[in-house]
Every structure is written in C-alpha cells, then in structure tokens.
C-alpha positions in Angstrom: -52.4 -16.4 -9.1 -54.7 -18.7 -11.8 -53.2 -20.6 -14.3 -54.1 -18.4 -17.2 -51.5 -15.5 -16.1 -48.8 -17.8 -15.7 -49.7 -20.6 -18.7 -46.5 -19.2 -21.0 -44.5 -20.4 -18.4 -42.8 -24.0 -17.7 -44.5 -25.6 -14.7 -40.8 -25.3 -12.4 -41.6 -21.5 -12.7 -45.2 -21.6 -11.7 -44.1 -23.4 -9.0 -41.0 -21.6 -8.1 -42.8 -18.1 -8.5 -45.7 -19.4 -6.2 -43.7 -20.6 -3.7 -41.6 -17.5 -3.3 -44.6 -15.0 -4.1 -47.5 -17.4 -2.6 -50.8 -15.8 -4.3 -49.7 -12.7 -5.8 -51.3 -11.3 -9.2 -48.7 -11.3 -11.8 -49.1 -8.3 -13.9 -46.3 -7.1 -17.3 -44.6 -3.8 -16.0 -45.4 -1.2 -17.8 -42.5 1.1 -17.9 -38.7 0.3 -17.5 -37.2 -0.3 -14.1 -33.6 1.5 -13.6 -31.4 -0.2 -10.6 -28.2 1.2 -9.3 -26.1 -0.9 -8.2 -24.1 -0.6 -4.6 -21.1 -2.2 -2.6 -23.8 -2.9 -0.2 -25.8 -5.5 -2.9 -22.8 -7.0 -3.4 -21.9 -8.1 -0.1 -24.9 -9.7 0.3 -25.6 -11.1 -2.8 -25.7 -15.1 -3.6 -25.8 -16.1 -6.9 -29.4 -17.8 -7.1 -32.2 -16.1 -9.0 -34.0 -14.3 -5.5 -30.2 -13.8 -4.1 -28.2 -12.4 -7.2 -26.8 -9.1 -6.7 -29.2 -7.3 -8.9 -32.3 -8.8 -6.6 -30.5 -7.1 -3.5 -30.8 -3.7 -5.1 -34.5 -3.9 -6.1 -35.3 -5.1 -2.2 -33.2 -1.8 -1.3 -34.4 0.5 -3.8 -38.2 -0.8 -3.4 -38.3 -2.7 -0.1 -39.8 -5.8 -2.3 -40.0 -8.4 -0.6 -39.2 -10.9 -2.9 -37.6 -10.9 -6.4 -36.4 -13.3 -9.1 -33.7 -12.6 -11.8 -33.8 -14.9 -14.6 -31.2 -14.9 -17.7 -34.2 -12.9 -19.9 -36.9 -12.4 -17.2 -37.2 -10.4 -13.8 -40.7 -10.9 -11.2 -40.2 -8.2 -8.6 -43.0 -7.7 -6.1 -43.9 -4.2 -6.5 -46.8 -1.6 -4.8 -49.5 -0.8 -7.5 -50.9 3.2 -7.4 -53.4 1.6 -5.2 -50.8 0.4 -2.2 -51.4 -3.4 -3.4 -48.4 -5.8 -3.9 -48.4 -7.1 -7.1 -45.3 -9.4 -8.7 -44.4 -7.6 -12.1 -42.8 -8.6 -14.8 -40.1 -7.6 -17.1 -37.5 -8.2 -19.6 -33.7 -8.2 -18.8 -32.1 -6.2 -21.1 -28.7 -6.9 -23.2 -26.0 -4.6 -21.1 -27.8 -6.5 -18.2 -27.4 -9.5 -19.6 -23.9 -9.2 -19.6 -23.6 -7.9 -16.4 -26.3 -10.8 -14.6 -23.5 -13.6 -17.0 -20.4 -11.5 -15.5 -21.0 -11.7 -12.0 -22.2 -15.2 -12.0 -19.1 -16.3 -13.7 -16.7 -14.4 -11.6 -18.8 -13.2 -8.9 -17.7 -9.0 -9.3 -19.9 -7.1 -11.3 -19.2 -2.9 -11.4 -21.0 -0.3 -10.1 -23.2 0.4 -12.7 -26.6 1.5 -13.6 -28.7 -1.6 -15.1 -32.5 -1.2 -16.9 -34.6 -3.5 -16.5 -36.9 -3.1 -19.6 -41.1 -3.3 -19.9 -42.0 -6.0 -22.2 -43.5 -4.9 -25.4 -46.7 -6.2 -26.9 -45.0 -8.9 -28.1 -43.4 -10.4 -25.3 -46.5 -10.3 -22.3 -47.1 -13.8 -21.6 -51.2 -13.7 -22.9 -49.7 -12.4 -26.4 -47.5 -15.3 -26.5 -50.5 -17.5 -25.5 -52.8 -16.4 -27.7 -50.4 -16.8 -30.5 -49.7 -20.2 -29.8 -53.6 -20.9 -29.8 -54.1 -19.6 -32.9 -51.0 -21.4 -34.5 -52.5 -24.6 -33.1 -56.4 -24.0 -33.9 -55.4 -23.2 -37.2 -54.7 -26.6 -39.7 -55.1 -24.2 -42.8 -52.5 -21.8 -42.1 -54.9 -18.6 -43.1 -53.1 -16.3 -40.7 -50.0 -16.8 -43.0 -52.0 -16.0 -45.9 -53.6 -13.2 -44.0 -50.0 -11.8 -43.6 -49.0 -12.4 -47.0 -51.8 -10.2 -48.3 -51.5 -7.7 -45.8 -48.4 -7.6 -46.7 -48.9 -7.4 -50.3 -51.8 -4.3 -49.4 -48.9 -2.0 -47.7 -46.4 -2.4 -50.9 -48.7 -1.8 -53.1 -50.2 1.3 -50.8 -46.3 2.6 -51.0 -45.9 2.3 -54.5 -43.2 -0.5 -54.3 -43.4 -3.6 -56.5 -44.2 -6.9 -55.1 -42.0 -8.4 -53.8 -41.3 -12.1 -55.0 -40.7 -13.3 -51.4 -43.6 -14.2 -49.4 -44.5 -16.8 -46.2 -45.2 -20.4 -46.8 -45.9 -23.0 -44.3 -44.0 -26.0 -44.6 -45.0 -28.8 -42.5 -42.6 -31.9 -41.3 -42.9 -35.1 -39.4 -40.7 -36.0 -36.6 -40.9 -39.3 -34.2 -43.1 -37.6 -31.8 -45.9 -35.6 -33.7 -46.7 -32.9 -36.3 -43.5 -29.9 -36.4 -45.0 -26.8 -38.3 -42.8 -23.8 -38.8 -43.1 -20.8 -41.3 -40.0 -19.4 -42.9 -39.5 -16.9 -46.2 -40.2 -18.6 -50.1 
C-alpha cells in the first residue's frame, strides 16, 4: 500500500488499515454495496470497527477476510474482476449511520437492508488530496477567482443577472500559523 493512496488519511488509520489488511491496494468502490442484515451477524458481532455487526455480514455475504466500519467510512477486502483482493473503499450512508450509532449505543439493530454507498468524485481520497495541494500552493487565491468568473460565465450563458454574491478569501492569524477559509461576500 504506498503512502500516496492512503495520504487523506490520519496516520492511526494508515496504520490500523495496514495492520489488519497488511499490503493490500486500496482502491474507491465504484458502485454501491447493499448488505442484509441476519440474526446470525448479530450473534457474533462486537462493537469495534472489524467486529461491528455490519462487518459480520460483509465477511458472510463476500467471504472478506477483513473489514472496517468507520462512522462515515467502510474498507472491505473485496475480489477485483481479475480474482485479486483488493481493500475498497466506501461511504456509509445516513439510514446506516443511524443504524451503525443505534446498535453501538444499545447493541440491537433490526433486520434491515443497509447501502453502503460509492464515493463520488468528490469524496475519493486523491481528489481530496489534490485539492488540499492546490489550496496550499496557491498564496493568490486564483482558483477562487477562477470560480467566480466561471461562475459569472454560466449566469450570464442562462440569461440570469449577476448575482451580487461572489467568493472572497479572507485570511486570519491564529497562535499556530496562517488559517485561510473562503466563505460567500
């Protein structure tokens, strides 16, 4: 697993995931995941991450042999078209959410159907760290003008007036270095 594919993630993860998963590619899942839940995942579920009930029914449904349920996130080692294990990744969806929060808080959940979703462009871990390079690299804040005028293009493409509203950059100073965040004029 190199550090690039994993570099959106907290170094506890990294190691977590490689410890459980050892070498394993980590590749975004490309379409949702649906799980059915049974008595069975319940009986042997534990309520850490690899042991949670919803990790018993993906090493039922798809023999994986290992899986990790975050609050947001799911890694479930998975065969590629090719027969190759490879740990995918998706995104936990609300209903699940609710479900995952249930049953660690009381420890039942119901026999439901849960989907585990695909994460959209947004959301794969080398978007997110391409985006924070660029946000970093950049001290002039052109990509916010960028999307200003891109912005202004499409309204003016639809025939609507400009609107008045537009990004600005507003920088601040805290004890430990340079904050930047962008937020609506």
């Amino acid at each position: 697993m190199s550090k690039s594919k994993l570099s959106g993630h907290t170094k506890l993860d990294r190691a977590t995931l490689k410890k459980l998963f050892g070498d394993l590619p980590v590749v975004e899942g490309k379409r949702d995941l649906h799980i059915q839940l049974s008595p069975s995942d319940l009986r042997k579920a534990g309520k850490s991450p690899h042991n949670c009930v919803f990790a018993q029914a993906c090493k039922r449904l798809w023999k994986s042999k290992g899986v990790m349920i975050y609050s947001t996130t799911a890694y479930i080692d998975l065969l590629d078209k090719n027969g190759d294990r490879k740990l995918t990744r998706f995104m936990i969806s609300k209903p699940m959410a609710k479900v995952i929060q249930k049953f660690d808080n009381d420890g039942e959940v119901p026999e439901v159907g849960v989907v585990l979703r695909a994460p959209s462009p947004s959301q794969t871990v080398r978007w997110r760290v391409r985006h924070k390079r660029r946000w970093r690299a950049d001290p002039t804040n052109a990509h916010i003008e960028a999307m200003n005028e891109r912005a202004r293009r499409k309204r003016r493409k639809a025939g609507k007036v400009p609107a008045v509203r537009h990004f600005k950059a507003a920088v601040f100073r805290g004890g430990t270095g340079k904050v930047r965040s962008t937020g609506l004029v």
